[in-house]
C-alpha positions in Angstrom: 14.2 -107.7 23.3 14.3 -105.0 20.9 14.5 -101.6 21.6 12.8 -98.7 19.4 14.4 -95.5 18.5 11.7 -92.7 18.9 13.1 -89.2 17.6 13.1 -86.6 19.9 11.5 -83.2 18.3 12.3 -80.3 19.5 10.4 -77.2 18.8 11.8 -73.6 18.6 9.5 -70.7 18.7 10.6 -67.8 17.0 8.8 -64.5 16.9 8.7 -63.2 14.0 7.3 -60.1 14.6 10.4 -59.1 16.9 12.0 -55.9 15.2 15.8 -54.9 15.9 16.3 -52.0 17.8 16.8 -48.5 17.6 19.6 -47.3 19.7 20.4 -43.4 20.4 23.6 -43.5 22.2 24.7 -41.0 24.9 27.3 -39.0 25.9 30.6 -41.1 25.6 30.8 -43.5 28.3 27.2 -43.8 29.1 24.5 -46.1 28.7 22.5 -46.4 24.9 18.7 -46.0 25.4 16.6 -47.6 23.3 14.3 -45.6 21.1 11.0 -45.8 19.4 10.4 -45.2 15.5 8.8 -42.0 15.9 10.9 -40.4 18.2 13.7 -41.6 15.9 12.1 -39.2 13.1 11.8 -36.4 15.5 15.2 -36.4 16.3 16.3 -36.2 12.1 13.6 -34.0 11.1 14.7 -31.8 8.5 11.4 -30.1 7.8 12.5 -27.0 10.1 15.3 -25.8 12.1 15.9 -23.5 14.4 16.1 -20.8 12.6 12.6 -21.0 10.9 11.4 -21.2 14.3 13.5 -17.8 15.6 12.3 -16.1 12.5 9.1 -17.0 12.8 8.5 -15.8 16.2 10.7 -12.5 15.4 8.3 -11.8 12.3 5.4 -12.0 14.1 6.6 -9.2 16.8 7.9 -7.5 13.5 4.2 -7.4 12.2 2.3 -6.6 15.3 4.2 -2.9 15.5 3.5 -2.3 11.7 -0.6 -2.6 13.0 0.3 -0.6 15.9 2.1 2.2 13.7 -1.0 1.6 10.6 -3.8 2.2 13.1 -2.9 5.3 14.1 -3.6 6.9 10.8 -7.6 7.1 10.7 -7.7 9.9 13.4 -4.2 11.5 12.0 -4.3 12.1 8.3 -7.0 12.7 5.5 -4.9 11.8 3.0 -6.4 9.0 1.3 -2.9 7.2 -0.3 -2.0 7.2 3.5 -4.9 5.8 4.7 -5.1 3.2 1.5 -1.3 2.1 2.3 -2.4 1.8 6.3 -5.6 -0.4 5.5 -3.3 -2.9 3.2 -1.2 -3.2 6.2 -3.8 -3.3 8.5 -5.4 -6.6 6.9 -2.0 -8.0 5.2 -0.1 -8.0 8.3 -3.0 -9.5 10.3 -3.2 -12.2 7.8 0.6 -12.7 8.1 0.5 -13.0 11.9 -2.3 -15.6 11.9 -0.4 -18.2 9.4 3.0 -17.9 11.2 1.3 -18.1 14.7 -0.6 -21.3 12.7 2.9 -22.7 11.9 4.4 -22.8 14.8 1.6 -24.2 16.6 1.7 -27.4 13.8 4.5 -27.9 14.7 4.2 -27.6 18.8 6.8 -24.4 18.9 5.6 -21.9 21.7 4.5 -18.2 20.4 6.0 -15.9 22.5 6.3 -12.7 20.8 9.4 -10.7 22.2 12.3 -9.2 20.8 15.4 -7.8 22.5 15.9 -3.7 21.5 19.1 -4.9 19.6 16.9 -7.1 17.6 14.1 -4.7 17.0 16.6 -1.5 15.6 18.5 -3.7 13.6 15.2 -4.8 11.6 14.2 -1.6 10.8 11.4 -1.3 14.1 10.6 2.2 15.6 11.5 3.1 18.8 9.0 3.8 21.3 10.3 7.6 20.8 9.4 7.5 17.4 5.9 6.0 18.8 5.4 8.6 20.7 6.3 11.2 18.0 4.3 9.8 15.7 1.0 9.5 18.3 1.1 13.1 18.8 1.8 14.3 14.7 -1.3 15.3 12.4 -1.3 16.0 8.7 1.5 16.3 6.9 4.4 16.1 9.9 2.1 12.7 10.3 2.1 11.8 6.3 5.8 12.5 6.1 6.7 10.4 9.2 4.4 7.3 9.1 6.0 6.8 5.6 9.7 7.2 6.8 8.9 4.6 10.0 7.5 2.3 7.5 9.7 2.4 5.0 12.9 1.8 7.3 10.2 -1.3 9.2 9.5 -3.0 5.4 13.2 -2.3 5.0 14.1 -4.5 8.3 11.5 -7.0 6.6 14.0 -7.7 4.1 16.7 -8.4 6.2 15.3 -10.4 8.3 14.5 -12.8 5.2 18.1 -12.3 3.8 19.2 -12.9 7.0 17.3 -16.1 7.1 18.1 -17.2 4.0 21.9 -17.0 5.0 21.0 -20.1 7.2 21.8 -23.4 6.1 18.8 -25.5 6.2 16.5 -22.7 6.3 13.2 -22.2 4.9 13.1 -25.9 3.5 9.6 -26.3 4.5 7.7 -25.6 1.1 4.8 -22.9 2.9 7.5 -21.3 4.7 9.2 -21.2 1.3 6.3 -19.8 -0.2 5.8 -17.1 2.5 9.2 -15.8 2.4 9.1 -15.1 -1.1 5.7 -13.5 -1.4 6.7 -11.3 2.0 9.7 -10.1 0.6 7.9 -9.1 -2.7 4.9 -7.6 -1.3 6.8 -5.6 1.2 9.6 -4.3 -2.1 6.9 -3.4 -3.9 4.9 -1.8 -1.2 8.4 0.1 -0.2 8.5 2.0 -3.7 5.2 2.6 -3.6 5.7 4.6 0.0 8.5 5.9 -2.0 7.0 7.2 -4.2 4.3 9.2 -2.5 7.1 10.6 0.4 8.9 12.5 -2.8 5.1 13.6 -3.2 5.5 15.3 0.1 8.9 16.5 -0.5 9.3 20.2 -1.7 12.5 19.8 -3.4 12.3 20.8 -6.8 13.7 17.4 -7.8 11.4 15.3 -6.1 8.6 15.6 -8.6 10.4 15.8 -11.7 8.9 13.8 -14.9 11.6 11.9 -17.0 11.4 11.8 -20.9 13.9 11.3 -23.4 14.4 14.5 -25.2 12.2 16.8 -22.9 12.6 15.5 -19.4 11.8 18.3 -16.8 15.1 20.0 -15.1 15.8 21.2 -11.8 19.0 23.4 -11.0 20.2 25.6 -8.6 23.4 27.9 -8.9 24.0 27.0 -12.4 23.2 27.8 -15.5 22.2 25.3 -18.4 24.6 26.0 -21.5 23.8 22.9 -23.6 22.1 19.7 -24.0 23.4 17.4 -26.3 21.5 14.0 -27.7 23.8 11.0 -28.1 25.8 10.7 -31.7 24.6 8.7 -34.5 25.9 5.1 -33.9 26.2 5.9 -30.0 22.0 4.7 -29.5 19.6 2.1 -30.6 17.2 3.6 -32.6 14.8 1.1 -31.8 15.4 1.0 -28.3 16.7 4.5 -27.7 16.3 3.9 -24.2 18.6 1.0 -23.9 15.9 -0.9 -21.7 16.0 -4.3 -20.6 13.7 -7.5 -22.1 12.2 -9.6 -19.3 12.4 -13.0 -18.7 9.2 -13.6 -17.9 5.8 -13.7 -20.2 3.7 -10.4 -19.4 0.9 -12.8 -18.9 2.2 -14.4 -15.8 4.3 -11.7 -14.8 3.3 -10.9 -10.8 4.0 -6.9 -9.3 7.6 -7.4 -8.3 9.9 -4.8 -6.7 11.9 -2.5 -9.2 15.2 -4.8 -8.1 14.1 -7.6 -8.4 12.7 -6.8 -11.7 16.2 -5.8 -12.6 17.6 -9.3 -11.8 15.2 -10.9 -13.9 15.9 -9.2 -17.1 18.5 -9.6 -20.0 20.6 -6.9 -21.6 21.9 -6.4 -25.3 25.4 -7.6 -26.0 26.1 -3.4 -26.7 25.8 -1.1 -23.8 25.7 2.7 -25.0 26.1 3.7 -21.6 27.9 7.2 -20.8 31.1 6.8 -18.4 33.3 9.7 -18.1 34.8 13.2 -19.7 38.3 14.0 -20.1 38.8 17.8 -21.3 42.5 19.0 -22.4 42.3 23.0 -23.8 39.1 23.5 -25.7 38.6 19.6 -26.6 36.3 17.5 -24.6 36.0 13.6 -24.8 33.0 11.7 -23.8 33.9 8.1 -23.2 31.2 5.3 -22.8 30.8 1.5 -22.8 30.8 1.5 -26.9 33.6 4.1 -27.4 34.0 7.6 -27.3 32.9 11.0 -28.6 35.5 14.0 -29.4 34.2 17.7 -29.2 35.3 21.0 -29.7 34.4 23.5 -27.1 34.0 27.3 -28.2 34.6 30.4 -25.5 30.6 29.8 -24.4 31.4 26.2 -23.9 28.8 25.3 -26.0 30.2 21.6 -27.8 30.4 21.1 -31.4 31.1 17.0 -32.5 34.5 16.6 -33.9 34.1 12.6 -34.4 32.8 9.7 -33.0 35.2 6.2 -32.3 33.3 3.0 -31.7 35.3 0.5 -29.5 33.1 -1.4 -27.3 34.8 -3.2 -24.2 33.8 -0.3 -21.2 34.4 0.8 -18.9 35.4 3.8 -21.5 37.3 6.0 -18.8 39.4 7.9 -20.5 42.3 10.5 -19.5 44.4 13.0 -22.0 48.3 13.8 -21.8 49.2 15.6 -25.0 48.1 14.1 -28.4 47.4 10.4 -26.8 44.7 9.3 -25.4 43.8 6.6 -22.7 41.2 4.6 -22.6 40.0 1.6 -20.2 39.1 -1.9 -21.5 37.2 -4.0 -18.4 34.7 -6.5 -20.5 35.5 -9.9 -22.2 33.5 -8.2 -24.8 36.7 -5.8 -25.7 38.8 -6.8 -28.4 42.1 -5.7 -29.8 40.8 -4.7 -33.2 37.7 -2.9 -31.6 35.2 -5.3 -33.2 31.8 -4.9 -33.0 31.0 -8.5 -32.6 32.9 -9.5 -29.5 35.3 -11.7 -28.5 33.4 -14.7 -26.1 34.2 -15.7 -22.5 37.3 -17.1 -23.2 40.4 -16.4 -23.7 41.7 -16.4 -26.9 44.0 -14.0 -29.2 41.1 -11.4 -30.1 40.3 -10.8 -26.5 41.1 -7.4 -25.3 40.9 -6.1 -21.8 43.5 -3.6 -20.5 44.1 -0.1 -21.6 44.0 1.6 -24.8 46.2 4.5 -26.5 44.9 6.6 -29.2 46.9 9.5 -31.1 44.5 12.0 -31.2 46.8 14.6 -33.2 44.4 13.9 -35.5 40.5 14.7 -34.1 38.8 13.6 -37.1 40.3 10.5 -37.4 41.7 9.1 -34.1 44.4 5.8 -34.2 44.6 3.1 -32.1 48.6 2.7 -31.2 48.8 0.8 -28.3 47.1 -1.6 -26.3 48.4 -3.1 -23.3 46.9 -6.2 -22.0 46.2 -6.9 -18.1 44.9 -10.2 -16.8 41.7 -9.0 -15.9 41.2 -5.7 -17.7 41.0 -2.2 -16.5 38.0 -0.3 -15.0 39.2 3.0 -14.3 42.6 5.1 -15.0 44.6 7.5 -12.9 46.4 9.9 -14.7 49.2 12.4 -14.5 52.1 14.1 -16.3 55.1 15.5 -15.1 57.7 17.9 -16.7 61.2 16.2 -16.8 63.7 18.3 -18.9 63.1 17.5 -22.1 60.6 14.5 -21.6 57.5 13.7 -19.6 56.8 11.2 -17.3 53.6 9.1 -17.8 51.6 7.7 -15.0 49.3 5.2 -16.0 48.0 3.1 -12.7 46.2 0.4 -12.8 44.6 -2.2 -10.1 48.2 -1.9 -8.8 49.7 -3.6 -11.7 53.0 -2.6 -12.9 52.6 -2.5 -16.8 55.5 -2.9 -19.3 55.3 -0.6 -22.4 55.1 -1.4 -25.9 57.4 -0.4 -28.4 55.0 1.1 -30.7 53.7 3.3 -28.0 57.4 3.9 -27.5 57.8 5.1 -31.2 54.2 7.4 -30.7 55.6 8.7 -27.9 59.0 10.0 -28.9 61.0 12.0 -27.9 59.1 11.5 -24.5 60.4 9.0 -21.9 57.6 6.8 -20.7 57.3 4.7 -17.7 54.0 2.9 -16.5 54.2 2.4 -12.5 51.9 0.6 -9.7 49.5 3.5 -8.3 50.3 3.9 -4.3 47.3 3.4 -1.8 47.7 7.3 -1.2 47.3 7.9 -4.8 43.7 5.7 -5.0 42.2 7.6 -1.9 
């Protein structure tokens, strides 16, 4: 009899719809729970942190006393820049409060607005002192102190968004992004506009004075103006006699931006014609400045006649006298030895000068470079002094509290006089 071989099937069902699983483990020694997808993305959301969130809720307490302090203006003052700077805080703050409350709701943060007293006088917020002041001024003690509360609250403003900013992680979310930046340029523009109209109030003669560049107005008080002097030929631009900064931006796009911040965005010349400091030795006075200096001659008025002018760019241009030599500090990787007009580049090669320079100035007219000692990272300032050793002199030249070693050809300008270049002591530099 023959048997038949039937083959046994055996059928496996798989699921394929079966996904592996998401594990967030506990503290060691305990039990992993299993996780779903979503949570998993709650748990490594970068969008915010913690910060945002603090800064958020401490902004909006920030904003609600700037209303507070804004709506008392209508019944207290008739001045109408007062009451134009309280109505754009008024509705701007308002505005600001609703988008940050907004925010945090999206993203299921409770609003609670509180802020601890530490919190609140370290941003700039008025006590409830000043409050009360405030409540009970009219007029101008009300002008005058609306304007200083406000200025020191936009003040706090920025600090708290530096602050912020000091975070790591912070402000990633692109509209908080967006909101920081405009807050902190409305409220520095807004700041020098309250600026502004307090040295309106002010009734110092110096708050009010208009600027010009031959003919600006003058206040002084227990002095007498002897002379003003325009800068030397060579020591200007005459096509930008001010020496004012290009901006980086085109006109077109460029947004009202605090005066700082303006600053920051702007470039500079190569040549800076700034003024730095005087050194006077009997009737001879010496102007020194970022592009060189200026020699005068000083008659028994004290009225200044120009001897010469030395062009040697490098700043910082302080400069100090000891008998026929002059001293001069070098601080910029502009500076070179030959004093070159054309500069020497960020790095360090032969030309490069930053230090201190010696002039012999036995000569007014026609001042000589004799020395030049280099330093590693240039001088910005000199401390000077002589004193009488028998038949020699003793030359103090400190600097960054670097011991310098002298060069023989200052030696040889120097003779018969013993010189010896020391480290300044901390007593010296206070």
């Amino acid at each position: 009899m023959q048997k038949l071989s039937l083959p046994l099937i055996l059928i496996f069902t798989v699921s394929l719809s079966a996904e592996p699983l998401i594990i967030q483990p506990g503290l060691p020694g305990t039990v992993s729970k299993e996780i779903n997808s979503e949570e998993a993305i709650n748990i490594a959301n970068t969008g915010f942190t913690k910060d945002d969130t603090v800064f958020m809720n401490h902004m909006i307490v920030h904003h609600e006393q700037a209303l507070t302090l804004s709506r008392l203006a209508p019944n207290r003052t008739n001045t109408q820049e007062i009451l134009d700077l309280a109505g754009r805080i008024d509705v701007s703050q308002e505005d600001e409060i609703s988008f940050m409350q907004g925010w945090l709701e999206e993203r299921n943060i409770e609003v609670h607005a509180h802020m601890s007293m530490h919190h609140m006088k370290m941003m700039g917020m008025a006590s409830d002192q000043d409050i009360a002041k405030l409540s009970s001024s009219k007029g101008m003690e009300f002008d005058e102190l609306f304007l200083r509360l406000m200025i020191a609250h936009h003040e706090g403003a920025l600090d708290m968004v530096k602050e912020l900013k000091r975070q790591p992680g912070s402000s990633y979310d692109p509209l908080m992004f967006e909101f920081v930046s405009d807050l902190s340029n409305d409220q520095g523009v807004e700041i020098e506009r309250m600026n502004t109209l307090l040295t309106g109030l002010s009734k110092d003669p110096r708050a009010s004075l208009k600027g010009g560049l031959y003919h600006a107005e003058e206040a002084i008080l227990n002095l007498d103006l002897v002379q003003s002097l325009k800068k030397p030929a060579g020591f200007f631009d005459p096509s930008n006699p001010l020496n004012e900064r290009l901006s980086n931006e085109d006109k077109e796009d460029e947004e009202e931006k605090p005066l700082a911040e303006r600053s920051r965005n702007s470039r500079s010349p190569m040549l800076s014609f700034s003024n730095t400091d005087m050194a006077f030795s009997g009737n001879v006075m010496v102007a020194g400045s970022y592009h060189g200096f200026n020699i005068y001659n000083l008659d028994n008025q004290g009225h200044a006649k120009l001897v010469s002018s030395v062009i040697c760019p490098g700043g910082q241009g302080d400069v100090s006298i000891v008998g026929n030599l002059l001293i001069m500090s070098v601080e910029q990787n502009r500076g070179r030895i030959d004093c070159g007009l054309q500069g020497a580049g960020t790095e360090p090669n032969p030309e490069r000068f930053r230090g201190i320079r010696i002039f012999d100035i036995s000569d007014l007219k026609r001042p000589q470079q004799v020395g030049a000692v280099q330093t590693c990272r240039g001088s910005h300032t000199i401390q000077l002094s002589v004193v009488p050793m028998k038949m020699a002199s003793l030359l103090f030249i400190t600097q960054e509290l670097q011991a310098l070693e002298i060069k023989k050809s200052l030696k040889a300008a120097l003779k018969p006089s013993r010189v010896t270049i020391v480290p300044p002591s901390f007593e010296s530099m206070s």
